[in-house]
LUMVEX-728724 format. One record per residue (C-alpha): residue number from 1; residue in one letter; x, y, z negated. Coordinates in steps of 0.05 Angstrom, whole numbers. Each point is the difference from the previous one (the first is absolute). Last residue first. Example, Ala and Ser with C-alpha at 12.3 -4.5 7.8 and 13.67 -1.06 7.14 Angstrom:
BEGIN
+-----+--------+--------+--------+--------+
! num ! residu !      X !      Y !      Z !
+-----+--------+--------+--------+--------+
!   2 !      S !    273 !    -21 !   -143 !
!   1 !      A !    -27 !    -69 !    -13 !
+-----+--------+--------+--------+--------+
END
This chain:
BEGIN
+-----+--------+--------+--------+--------+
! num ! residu !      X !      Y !      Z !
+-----+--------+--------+--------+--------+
! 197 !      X !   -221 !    382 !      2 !
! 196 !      X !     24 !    -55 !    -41 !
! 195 !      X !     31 !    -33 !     61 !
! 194 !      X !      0 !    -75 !     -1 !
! 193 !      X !     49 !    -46 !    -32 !
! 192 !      X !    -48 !    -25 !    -50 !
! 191 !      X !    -38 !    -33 !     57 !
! 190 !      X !     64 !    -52 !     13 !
! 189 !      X !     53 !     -5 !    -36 !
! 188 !      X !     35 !    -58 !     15 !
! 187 !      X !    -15 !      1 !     78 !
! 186 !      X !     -4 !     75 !      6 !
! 185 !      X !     73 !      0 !    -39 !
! 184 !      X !     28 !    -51 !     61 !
! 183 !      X !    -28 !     39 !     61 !
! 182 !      X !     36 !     60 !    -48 !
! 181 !      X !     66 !    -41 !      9 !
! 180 !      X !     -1 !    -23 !     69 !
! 179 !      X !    -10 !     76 !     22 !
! 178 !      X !     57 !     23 !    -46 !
! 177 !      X !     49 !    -55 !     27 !
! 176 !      X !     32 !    -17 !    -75 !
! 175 !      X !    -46 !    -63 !     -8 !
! 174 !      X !    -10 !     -4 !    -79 !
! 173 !      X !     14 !    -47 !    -58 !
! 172 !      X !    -17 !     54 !    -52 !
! 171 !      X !     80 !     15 !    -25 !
! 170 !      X !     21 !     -1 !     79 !
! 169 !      X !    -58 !     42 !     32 !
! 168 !      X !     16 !     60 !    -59 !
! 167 !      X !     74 !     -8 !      9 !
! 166 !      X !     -5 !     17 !     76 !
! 165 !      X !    -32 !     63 !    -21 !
! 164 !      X !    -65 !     20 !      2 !
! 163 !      X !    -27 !     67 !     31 !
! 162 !      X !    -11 !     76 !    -19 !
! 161 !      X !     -2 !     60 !     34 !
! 160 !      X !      9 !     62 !    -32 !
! 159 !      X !    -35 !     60 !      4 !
! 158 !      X !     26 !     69 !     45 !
! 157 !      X !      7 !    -32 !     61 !
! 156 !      X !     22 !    -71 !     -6 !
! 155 !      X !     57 !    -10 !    -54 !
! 154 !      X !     20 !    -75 !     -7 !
! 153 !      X !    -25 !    -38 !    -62 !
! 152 !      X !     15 !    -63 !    -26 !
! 151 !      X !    -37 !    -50 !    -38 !
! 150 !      X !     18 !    -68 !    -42 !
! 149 !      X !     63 !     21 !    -30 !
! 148 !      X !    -17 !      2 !    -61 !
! 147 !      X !     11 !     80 !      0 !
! 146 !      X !    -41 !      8 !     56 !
! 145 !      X !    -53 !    -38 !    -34 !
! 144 !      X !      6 !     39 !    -73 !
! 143 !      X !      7 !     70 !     46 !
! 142 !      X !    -69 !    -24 !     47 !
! 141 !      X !    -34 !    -23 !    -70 !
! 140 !      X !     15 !     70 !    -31 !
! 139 !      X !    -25 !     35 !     52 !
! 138 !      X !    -62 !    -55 !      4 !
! 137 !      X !    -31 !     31 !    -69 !
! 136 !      X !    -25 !     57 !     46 !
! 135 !      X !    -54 !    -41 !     31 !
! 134 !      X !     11 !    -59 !     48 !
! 133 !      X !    -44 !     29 !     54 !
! 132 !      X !     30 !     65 !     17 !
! 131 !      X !     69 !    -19 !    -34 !
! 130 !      X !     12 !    -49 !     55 !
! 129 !      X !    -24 !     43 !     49 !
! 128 !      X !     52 !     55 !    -16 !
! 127 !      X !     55 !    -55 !     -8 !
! 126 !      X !     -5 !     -2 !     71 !
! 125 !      X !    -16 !    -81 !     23 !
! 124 !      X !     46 !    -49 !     40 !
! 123 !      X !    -38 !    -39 !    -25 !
! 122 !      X !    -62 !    -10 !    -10 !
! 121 !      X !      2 !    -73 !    -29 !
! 120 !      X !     66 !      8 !    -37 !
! 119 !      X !    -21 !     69 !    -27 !
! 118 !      X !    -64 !    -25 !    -20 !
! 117 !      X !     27 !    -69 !    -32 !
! 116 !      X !     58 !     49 !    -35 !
! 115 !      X !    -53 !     45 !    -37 !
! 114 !      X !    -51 !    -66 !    -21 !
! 113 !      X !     61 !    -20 !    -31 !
! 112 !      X !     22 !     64 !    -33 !
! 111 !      X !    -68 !      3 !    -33 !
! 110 !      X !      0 !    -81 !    -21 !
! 109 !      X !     69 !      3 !    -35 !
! 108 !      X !     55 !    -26 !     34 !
! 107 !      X !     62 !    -50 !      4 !
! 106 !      X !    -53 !    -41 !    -55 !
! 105 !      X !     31 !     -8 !    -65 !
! 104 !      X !     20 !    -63 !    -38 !
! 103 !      X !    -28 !    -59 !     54 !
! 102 !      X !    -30 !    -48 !    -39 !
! 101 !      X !    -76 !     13 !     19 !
! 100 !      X !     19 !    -16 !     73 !
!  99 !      X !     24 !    -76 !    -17 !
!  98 !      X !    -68 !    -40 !     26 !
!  97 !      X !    -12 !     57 !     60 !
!  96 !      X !     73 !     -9 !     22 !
!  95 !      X !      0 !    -75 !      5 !
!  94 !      X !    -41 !    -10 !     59 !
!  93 !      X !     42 !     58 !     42 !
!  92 !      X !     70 !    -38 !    -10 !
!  91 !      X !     47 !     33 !    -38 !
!  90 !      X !     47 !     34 !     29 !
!  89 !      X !     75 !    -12 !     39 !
!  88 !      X !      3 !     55 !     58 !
!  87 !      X !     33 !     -2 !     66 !
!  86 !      X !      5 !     52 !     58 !
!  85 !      X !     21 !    -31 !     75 !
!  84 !      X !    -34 !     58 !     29 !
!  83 !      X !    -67 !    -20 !    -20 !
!  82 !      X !     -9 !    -36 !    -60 !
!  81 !      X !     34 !    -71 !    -25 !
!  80 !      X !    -35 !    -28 !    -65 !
!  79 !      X !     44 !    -29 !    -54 !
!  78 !      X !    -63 !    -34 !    -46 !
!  77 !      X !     -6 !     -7 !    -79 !
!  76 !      X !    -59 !    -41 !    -33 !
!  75 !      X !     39 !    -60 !      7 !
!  74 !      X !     -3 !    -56 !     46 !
!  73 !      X !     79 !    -15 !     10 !
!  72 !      X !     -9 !     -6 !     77 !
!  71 !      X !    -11 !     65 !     18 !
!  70 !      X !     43 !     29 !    -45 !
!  69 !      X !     59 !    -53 !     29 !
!  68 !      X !    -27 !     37 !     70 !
!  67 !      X !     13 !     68 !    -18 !
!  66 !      X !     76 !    -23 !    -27 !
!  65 !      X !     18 !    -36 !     66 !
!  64 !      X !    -36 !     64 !     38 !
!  63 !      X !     40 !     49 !    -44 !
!  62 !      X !     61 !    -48 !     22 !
!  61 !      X !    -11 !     17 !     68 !
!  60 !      X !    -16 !     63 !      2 !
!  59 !      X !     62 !     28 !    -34 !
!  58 !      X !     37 !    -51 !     45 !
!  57 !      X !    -27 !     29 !     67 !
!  56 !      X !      5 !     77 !    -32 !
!  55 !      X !     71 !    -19 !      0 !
!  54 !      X !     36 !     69 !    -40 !
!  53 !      X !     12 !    -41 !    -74 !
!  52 !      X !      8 !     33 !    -71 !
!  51 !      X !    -54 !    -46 !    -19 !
!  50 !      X !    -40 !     55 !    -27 !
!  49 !      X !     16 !     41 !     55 !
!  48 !      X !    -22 !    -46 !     46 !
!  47 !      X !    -72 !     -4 !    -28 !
!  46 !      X !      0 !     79 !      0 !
!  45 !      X !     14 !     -9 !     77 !
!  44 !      X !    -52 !    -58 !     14 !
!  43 !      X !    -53 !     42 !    -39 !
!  42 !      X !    -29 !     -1 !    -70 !
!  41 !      X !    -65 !      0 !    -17 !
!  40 !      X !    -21 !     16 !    -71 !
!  39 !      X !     10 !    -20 !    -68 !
!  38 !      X !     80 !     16 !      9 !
!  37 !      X !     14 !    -43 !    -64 !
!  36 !      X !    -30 !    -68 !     26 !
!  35 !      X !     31 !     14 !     74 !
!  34 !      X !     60 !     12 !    -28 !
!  33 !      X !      7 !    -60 !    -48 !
!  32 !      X !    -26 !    -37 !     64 !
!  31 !      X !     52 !     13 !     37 !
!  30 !      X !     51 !     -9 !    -53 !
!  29 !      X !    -24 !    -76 !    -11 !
!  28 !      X !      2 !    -12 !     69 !
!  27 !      X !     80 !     31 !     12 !
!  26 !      X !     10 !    -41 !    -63 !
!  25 !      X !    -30 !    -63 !     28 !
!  24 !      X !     37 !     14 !     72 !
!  23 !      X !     58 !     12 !    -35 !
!  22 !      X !      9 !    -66 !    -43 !
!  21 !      X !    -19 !    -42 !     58 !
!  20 !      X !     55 !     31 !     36 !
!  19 !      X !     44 !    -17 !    -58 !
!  18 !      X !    -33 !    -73 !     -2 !
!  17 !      X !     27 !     -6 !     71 !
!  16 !      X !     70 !     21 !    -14 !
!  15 !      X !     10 !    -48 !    -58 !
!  14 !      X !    -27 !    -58 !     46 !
!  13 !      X !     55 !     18 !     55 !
!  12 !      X !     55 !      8 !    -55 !
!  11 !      X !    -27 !    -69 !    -18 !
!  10 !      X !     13 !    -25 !     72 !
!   9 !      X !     68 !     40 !      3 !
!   8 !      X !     15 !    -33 !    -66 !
!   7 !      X !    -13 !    -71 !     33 !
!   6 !      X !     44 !     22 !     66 !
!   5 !      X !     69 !     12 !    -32 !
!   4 !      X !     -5 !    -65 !    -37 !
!   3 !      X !    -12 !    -44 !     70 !
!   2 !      X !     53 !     46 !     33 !
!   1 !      X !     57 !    -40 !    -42 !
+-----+--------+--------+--------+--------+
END
């Protein structure tokens, strides 16, 4: 009579397994679904969120199993971890010059641009001095950054002063630690990052 009992237990046993199996593939699959739709780094607590779980540990953990299946696959995408246990999935830097020209619209148009890299490199900076050697034009590209998200300002005196925002390092792959950061911008940028005094 106990032989019976125990031979649904084992299957019960095998059921149970594949049901973990199950989650942890889901749980993966929804992990990356949020870091494919977030398109920028997302942190151990947004991670958990996502899969309405509080263990950093396990959040880590299977972003590690799913960081190292990209490894492995050989594709042109890459989950990179960043400082402060961040991760991002993008494509890998060898690719993006052969699939730039099919991008729709660039996040910003060349005036705006060359606005944000001299806030971000001078930073903080007064509006004022922005404007000074910038030209006029750059009110409007200070109120189109702000309003991106990119820059904020914080009253100093009687101009404003302006700085990055965490958003700005996260959507351009960048250290947060302002010091770190503009080490970083010198290193890209280079000569064209010098005053145009």
């Amino acid at each position: 009579m106990t032989e019976p009992n125990q031979q649904p237990n084992n299957m019960d046993a095998g059921a149970h397994e594949e049901s973990h199996e199950d989650r942890v593939h889901h749980r993966l699959a929804l992990l990356e679904a949020a870091l494919y739709v977030a398109g920028k780094p997302l942190d151990l607590n947004e991670i958990c969120a996502v899969l309405g779980s509080r263990s950093k540990k396990n959040a880590k953990k299977l972003t590690d199993t799913l960081r190292k299946d990209y490894a492995s696959r050989n594709t042109a995408l890459e989950i990179l971890e960043l400082k402060d246990e961040r991760y991002v999935l993008q494509l890998k830097a060898e690719y993006t010059p052969l699939v730039k020209k099919l991008v729709n619209r660039p996040l910003l148009s060349s005036g705006p641009l060359k606005t944000l890299s001299y806030i971000a490199y001078r930073q903080p900076i007064s509006q004022k001095r922005v404007i000074e050697v910038r030209g006029q034009h750059a009110y409007g590209h200070v109120k189109l950054l702000k309003d991106m998200g990119l820059i904020a300002a914080e009253r100093s005196g009687r101009t404003m002063a302006l700085k990055t925002t965490d958003y700005f390092a996260d959507y351009f792959g960048l250290l947060h630690d302002t010091t770190l950061m503009k080490k970083e911008l010198k290193r890209i940028f280079g000569e064209a990052l010098k005053d145009e005094t």
